[in-house]
C-alpha positions, 0 to 999 in steps of 0.5 A: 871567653865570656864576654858574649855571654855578658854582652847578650845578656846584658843587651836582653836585660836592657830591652826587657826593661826598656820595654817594661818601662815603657809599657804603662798600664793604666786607666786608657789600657784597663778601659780597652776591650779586649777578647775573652781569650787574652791571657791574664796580665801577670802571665806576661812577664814571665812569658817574656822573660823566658823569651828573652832568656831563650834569645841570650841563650842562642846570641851565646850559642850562635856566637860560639858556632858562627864560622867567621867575623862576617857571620857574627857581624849579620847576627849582632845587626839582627839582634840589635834590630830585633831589640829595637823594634821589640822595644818600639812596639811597647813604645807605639802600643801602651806610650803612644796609645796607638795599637793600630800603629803597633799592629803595623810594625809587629810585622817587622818585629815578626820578621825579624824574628823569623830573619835570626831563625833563617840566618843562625840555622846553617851554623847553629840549628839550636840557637835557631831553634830557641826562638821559635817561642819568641817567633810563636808568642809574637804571633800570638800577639799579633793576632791579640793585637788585631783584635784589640784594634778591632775592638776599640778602633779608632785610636787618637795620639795620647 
């Protein structure tokens, strides 16, 4: 059966674009201070695209090894939220201009990283294992995003 993998691929290209989309980078992003440890801006999209590819491969994996229809039911809400608030903290910190308020929901995105690692685990240690990058980069981000907020706060609503 194929049609896991074009579904989780399919849902990968969308938030990855989504989120592309979304991220404006301009003159408000440019004037930002940011730390000298940042990493270079092309280096983003290939860092996410190796995340996202990850992240299809283990909906694939974790698909194919869940037990029962209750299982899969668990791991599509979890990816679909995951996408949502990985979609959302693109929206709130390069649209809305507000990395303070992004800095507030990467917790959320961070632990819904971390609620797909803990419930793939029993049936697919693999699959669960390919996030970890994801769970790593976000944490790093977070960290990056901290330091932007206290390098430039205060932040008014574009």
């Amino acid at each position: 059966m194929i049609w896991p993998i074009v579904i989780a691929s399919a849902v990968g290209l969308l938030t990855a674009v989504s989120g592309a989309l979304l991220t404006k980078i301009g003159p408000w992003y440019y004037g930002l201070r940011k730390p000298s440890w940042q990493p270079p801006d092309w280096l983003f999209g290939p860092a996410w695209t190796l995340i996202f590819a990850l992240a299809v491969l283990s909906a694939t994996l974790a698909w194919y090894r869940a037990p029962d229809a209750a299982a899969r039911t668990v791991m599509v809400l979890l990816f679909a939220a995951n996408s949502v608030l990985n979609i959302a903290w693109s929206w709130l910190f390069f649209t809305r201009q507000r990395p303070d308020w992004a800095l507030g929901e990467v917790v959320f995105l961070w632990l819904s990283i971390l609620a797909l690692i803990v419930a793939l685990w029993p049936y697919s240690p693999g699959a669960a294992w390919l996030l970890v990058p994801y769970l790593l980069w976000v944490s790093f981000a977070s960290f990056l995003n901290w330091t932007i907020v206290r390098l430039n706060a205060p932040f008014r609503t574009a």
